[in-house]
C-alpha positions in Angstrom: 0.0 0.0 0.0 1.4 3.0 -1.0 0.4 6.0 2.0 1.9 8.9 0.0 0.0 7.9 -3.3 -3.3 7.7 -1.2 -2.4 11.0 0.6 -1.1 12.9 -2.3 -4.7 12.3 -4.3 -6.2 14.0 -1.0 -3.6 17.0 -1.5 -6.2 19.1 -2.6 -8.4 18.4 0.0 -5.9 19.0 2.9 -5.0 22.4 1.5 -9.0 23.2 0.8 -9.2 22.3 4.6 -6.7 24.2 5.8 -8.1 27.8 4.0 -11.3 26.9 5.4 -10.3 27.2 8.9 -7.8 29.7 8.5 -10.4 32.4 6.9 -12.3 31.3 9.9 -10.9 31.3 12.9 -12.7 30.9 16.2 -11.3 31.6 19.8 -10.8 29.1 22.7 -14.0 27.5 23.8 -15.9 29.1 20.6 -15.0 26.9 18.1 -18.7 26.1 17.3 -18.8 26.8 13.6 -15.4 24.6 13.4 -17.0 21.7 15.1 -20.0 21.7 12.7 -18.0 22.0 10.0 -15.9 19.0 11.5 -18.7 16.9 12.2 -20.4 17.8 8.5 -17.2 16.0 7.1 -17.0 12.9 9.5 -20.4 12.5 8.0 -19.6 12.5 4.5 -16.6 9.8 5.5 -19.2 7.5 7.6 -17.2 7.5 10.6 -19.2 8.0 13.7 -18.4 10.6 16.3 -19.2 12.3 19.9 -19.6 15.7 20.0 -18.6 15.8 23.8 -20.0 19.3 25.2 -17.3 22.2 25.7 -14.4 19.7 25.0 -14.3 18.5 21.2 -15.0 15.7 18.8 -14.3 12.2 19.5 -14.8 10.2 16.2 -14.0 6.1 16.0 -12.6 4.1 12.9 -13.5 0.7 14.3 -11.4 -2.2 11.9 -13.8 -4.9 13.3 -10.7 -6.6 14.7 -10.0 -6.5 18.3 -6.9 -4.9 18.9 -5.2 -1.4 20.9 -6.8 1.7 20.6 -4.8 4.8 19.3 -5.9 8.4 20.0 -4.7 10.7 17.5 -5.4 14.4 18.3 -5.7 17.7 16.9 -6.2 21.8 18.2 -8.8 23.4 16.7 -8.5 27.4 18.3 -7.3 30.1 17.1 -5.9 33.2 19.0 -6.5 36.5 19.5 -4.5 38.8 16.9 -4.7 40.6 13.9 -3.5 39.0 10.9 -1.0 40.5 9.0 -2.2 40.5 5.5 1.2 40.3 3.7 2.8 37.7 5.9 5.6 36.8 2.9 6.0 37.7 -0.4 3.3 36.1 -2.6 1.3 34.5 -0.5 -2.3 33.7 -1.5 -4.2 36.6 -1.2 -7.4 33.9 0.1 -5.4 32.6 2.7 -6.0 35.8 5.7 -8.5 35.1 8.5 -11.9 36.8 7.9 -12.4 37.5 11.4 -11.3 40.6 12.6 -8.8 40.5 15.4 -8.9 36.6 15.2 -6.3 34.5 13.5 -4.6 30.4 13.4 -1.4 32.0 14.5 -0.1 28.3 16.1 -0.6 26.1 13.0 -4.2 24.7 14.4 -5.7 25.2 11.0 -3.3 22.8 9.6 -3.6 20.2 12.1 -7.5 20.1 12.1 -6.9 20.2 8.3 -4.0 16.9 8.1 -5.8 14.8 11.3 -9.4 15.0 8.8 -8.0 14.0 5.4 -6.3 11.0 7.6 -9.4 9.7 9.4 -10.6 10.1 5.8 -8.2 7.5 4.6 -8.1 5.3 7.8 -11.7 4.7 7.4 -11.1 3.8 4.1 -8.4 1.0 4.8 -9.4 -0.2 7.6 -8.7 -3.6 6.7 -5.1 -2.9 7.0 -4.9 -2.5 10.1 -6.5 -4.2 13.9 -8.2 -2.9 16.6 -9.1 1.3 16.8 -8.6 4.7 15.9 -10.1 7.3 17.6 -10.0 10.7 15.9 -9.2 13.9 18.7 -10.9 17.7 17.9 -9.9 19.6 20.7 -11.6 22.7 21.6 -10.0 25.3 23.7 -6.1 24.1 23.3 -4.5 28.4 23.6 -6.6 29.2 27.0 -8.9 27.7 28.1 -7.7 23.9 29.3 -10.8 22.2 27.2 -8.7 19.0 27.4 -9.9 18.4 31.0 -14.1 17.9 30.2 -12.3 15.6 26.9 -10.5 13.7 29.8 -13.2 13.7 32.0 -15.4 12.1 29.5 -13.3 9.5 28.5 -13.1 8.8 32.4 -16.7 8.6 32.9 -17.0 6.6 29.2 -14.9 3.6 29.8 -13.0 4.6 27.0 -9.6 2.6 27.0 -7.1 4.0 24.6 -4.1 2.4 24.9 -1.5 4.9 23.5 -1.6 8.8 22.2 -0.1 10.5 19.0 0.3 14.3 18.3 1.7 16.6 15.9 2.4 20.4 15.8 3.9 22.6 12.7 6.8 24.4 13.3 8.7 27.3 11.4 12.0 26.3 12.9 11.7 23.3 11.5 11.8 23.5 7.3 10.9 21.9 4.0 8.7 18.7 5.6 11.5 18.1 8.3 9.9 16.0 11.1 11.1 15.9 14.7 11.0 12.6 16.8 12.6 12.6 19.8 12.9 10.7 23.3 11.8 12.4 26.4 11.7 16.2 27.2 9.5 17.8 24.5 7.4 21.3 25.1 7.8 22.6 28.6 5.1 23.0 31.6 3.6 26.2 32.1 2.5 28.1 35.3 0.4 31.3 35.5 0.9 33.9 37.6 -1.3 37.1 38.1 -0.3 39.5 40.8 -2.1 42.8 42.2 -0.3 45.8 44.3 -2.5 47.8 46.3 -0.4 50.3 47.5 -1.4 54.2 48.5 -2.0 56.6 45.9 -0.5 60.4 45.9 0.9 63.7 44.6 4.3 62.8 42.6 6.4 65.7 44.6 5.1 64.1 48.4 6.4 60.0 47.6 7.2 60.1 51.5 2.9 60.3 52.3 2.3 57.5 50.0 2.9 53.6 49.4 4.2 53.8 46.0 3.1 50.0 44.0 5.9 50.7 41.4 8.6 50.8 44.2 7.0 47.8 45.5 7.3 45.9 41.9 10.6 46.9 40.8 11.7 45.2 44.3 9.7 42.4 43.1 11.0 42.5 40.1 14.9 41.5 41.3 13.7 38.9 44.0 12.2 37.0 41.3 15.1 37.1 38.8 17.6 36.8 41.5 15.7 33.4 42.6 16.6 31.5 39.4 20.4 31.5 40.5 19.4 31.3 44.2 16.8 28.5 44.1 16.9 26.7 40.9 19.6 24.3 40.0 21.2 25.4 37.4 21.7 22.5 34.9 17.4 22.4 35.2 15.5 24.4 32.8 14.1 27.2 33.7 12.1 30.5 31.9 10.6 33.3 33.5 8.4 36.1 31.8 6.5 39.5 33.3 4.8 40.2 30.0 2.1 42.1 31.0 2.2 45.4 33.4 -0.8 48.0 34.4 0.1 51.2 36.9 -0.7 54.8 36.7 -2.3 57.3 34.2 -0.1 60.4 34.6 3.0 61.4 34.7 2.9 63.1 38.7 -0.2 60.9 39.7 1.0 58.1 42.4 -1.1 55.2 41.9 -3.4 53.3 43.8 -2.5 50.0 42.0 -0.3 48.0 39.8 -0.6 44.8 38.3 1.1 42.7 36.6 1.3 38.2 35.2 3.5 36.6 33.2 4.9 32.7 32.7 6.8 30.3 34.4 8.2 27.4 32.0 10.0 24.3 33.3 10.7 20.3 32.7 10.9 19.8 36.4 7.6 19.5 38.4 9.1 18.9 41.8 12.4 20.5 41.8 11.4 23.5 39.3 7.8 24.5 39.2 7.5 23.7 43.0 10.5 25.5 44.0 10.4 28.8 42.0 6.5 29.4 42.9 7.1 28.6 46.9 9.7 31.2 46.4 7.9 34.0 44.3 5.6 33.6 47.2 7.6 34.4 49.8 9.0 37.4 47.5 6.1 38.8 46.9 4.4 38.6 50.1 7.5 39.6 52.5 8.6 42.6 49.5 4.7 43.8 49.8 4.6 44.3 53.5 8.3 46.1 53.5 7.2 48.5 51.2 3.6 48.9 52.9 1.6 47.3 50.3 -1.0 44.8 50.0 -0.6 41.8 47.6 -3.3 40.2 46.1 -2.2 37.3 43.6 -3.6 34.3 41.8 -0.3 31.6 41.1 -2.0 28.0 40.8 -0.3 24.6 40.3 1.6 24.4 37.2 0.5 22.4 33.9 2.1 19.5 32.7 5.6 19.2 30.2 5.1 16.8 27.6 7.4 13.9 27.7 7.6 11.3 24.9 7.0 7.7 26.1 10.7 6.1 24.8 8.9 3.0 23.2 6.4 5.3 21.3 8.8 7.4 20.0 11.0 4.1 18.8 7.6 3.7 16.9 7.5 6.9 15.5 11.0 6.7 14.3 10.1 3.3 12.0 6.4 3.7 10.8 7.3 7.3 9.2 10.6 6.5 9.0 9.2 4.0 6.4 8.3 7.1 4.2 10.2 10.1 5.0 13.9 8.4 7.1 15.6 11.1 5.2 13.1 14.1 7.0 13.4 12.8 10.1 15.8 15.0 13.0 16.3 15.6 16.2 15.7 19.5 17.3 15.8 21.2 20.4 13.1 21.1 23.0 10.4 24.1 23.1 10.2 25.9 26.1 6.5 26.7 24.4 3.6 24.5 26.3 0.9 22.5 25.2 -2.1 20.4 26.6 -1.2 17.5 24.8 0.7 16.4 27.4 -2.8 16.0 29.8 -3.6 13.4 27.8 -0.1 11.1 29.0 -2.2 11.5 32.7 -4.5 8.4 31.1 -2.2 7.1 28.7 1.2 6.8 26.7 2.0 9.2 24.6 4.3 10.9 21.5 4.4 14.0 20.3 6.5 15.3 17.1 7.2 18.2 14.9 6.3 18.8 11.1 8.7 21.6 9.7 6.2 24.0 7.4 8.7 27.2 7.6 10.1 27.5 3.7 12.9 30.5 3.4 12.7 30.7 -0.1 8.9 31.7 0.5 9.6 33.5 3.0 7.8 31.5 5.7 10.0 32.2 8.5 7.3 34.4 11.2 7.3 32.2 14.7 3.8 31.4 16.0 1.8 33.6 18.3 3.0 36.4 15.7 0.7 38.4 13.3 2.8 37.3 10.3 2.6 33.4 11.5 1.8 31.4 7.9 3.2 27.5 6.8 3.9 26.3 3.3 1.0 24.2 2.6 2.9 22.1 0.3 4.2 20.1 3.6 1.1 19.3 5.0 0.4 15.7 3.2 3.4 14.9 5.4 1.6 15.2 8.6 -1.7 13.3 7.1 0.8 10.7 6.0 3.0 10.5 9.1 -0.7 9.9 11.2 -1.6 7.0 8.9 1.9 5.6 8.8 2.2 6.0 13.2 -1.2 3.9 13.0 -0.3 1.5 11.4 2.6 0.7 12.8 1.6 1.0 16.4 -1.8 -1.0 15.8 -0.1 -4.3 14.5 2.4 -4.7 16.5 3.0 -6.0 19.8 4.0 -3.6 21.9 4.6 -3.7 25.5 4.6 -0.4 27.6 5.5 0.0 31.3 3.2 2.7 32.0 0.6 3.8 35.4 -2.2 6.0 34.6 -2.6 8.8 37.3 -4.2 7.6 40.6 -5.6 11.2 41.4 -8.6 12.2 39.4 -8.9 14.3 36.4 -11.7 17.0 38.6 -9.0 17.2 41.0 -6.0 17.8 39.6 -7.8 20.5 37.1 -8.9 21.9 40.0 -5.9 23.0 41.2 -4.6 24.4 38.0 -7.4 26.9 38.5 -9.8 25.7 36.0 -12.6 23.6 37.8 -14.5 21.0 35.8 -18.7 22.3 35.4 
């Protein structure tokens, strides 16, 4: 059977796909147009599907044969920024988001787009392969944790899936490279969102008032001075304030100043735990010296994703049996991604499709306003999720894995977003 003949007649399709969602981009937790659309095509194919409320599409290719049961999942959201028309030099005018101020800046389209065409032909050859394939829509991927009422339903469902596959595009990556790798992938992520209520005054008097800005820029150090005084070194370890709020003129003391920002980290324990028990202490202790009141919300961190060894061995040879020359080795992303929830229930691997193109000039990183891929890579990833089925679902494969013992409610919970 050749995969790349049986994607490349779908080429067409993918790229169709792709424009369709990019010209119409929904946010986190809206994506009801994108879902309909998604569900009109799994129709049209014949493979049945859950539309599981707030959290996605859950469709099944049954072969008939029993067997494992493989997950492959894609993002459907969009984020919140304003498309630069002209992202590179000819691009096709058809191919900018409709929606105003909304825009498939993270590759989302194209993931929806590659994971459709290859349920398509799944369902199609279902003979070739045993046991099933469960087709992943996710809904709120950029903000909104949406993963956890998909987890929670599987939970409550019964529904065993033995291993999990994922891909993402990437610019750094070019020309239909594909990254599979072992281990450390895409960092964890914790939130933090801090409020100074200080005491407001005249500019020329800073003696009668608490000043908030005095109070962050004190903040500011303890934080940065923690990562050499807390952290061990040979761990990684990012820190960003990237939003900041104080004031409204230019001899006005203000009330108030607030500010959030991003932890990222491979280490739960040592790292995450470590540098948030410290910005604590900072922040509290600082607030109090400098007469100020700290108000802050910092929850548990999320999840790194870390490919399960065996899974990525499996990677290497079913799309190494296609594209062995594509295939590389890149660095970790300190970027983060719910995928890695999923590994809470089950195994799973998670690689890179390179759609940045220099000669096109497809170079803009994601979460940008000139973000764009070269559609001419994406039958890779339709291929490279038919190939990873096929080669995980007939063979014997033997994983030594433990599914959480805490529950999914709980453990969302604590990240801040509560399962309703």
């Amino acid at each position: 059977m050749d995969i790349i003949k049986l994607v490349r007649s779908e080429e067409k399709r993918i790229i169709e796909y792709r424009r369709y969602f990019h010209e119409n981009p929904e946010l986190a937790g809206l994506e009801d147009n994108t879902v309909a659309f998604i569900c009109k095509e799994l129709d049209s194919f014949g493979i049945p599907y859950v539309n599981v409320d707030k959290g996605g599409v859950l469709a099944t290719i049954d072969s008939g044969k029993e067997g494992k049961t493989l997950l492959l999942r894609a993002d459907i959201d969009a984020l919140p920024i304003e498309e630069d028309s002209c992202n590179f030099a000819g691009k096709p005018k058809p191919v900018v988001s409709k929606v105003k101020g909304v825009q498939h800046a993270c590759g989302h389209d194209g993931h929806t787009a590659m994971l459709l065409v290859a349920g398509k032909i799944l369902n199609e050859i279902k003979d070739q392969f045993v046991g099933k394939v469960i087709l992943c829509f996710e809904r709120g991927e950029e903000a909104a944790y949406n993963v956890r009422y998909l987890l929670d339903y599987m939970v409550k469902e019964n529904i065993k899936i033995d291993a999990g596959f994922g891909m993402h595009i990437s610019v750094q990556e070019t020309n239909g490279e594909i990254t599979i790798q072992s281990g450390p992938l895409m960092a964890g992520m914790m939130v933090f969102d801090i409020k100074l209520i200080g005491k407001g005054g005249h500019g020329s008097r800073p003696d009668q008032s608490s000043n908030p800005i005095d109070c962050f820029a004190a903040i500011y150090k303890g934080i940065a001075d923690m990562r050499m005084t807390r952290i061990n070194p040979f761990e990684p370890l990012t820190y960003s304030i990237c939003n900041l709020h104080a004031g409204s003129k230019a001899n006005i003391i203000p009330d108030e100043l607030s500010f959030s920002g991003t932890v990222r980290y491979y280490n739960m324990e040592d790292v995450a735990y470590r540098f948030r028990e410290g910005m604590l202490e900072v922040v509290e202790e600082t607030a109090k010296i400098y007469h100020c009141k700290a108000e802050y919300k910092i929850p548990s961190g999320s999840l790194p994703n870390i490919n399960n060894d065996v899974l990525t061995a499996v990677a290497r040879d079913g799309i190494g049996k296609l594209f062995k020359s594509d295939i590389i080795e890149g660095e970790p992303w300190m970027g983060s991604e719910s995928f890695a929830y999923y590994s809470l229930l089950f195994p799973t691997v998670f690689v890179f499709l390179g759609v940045g193109n220099e000669e096109k000039g497809i170079l803009a990183g994601v979460h940008t306003s000139k973000h764009d891929l070269d559609e001419d890579q994406l039958y890779k990833g339709s291929c490279a999720h038919i190939s990873y089925a096929l080669e995980y679902l007939n063979r014997d494969i033997n994983i030594d894995y433990e599914k959480t013992e805490r529950s999914i409610k709980e453990i969302f919970e604590e990240l801040g977003y509560p399962i309703s």
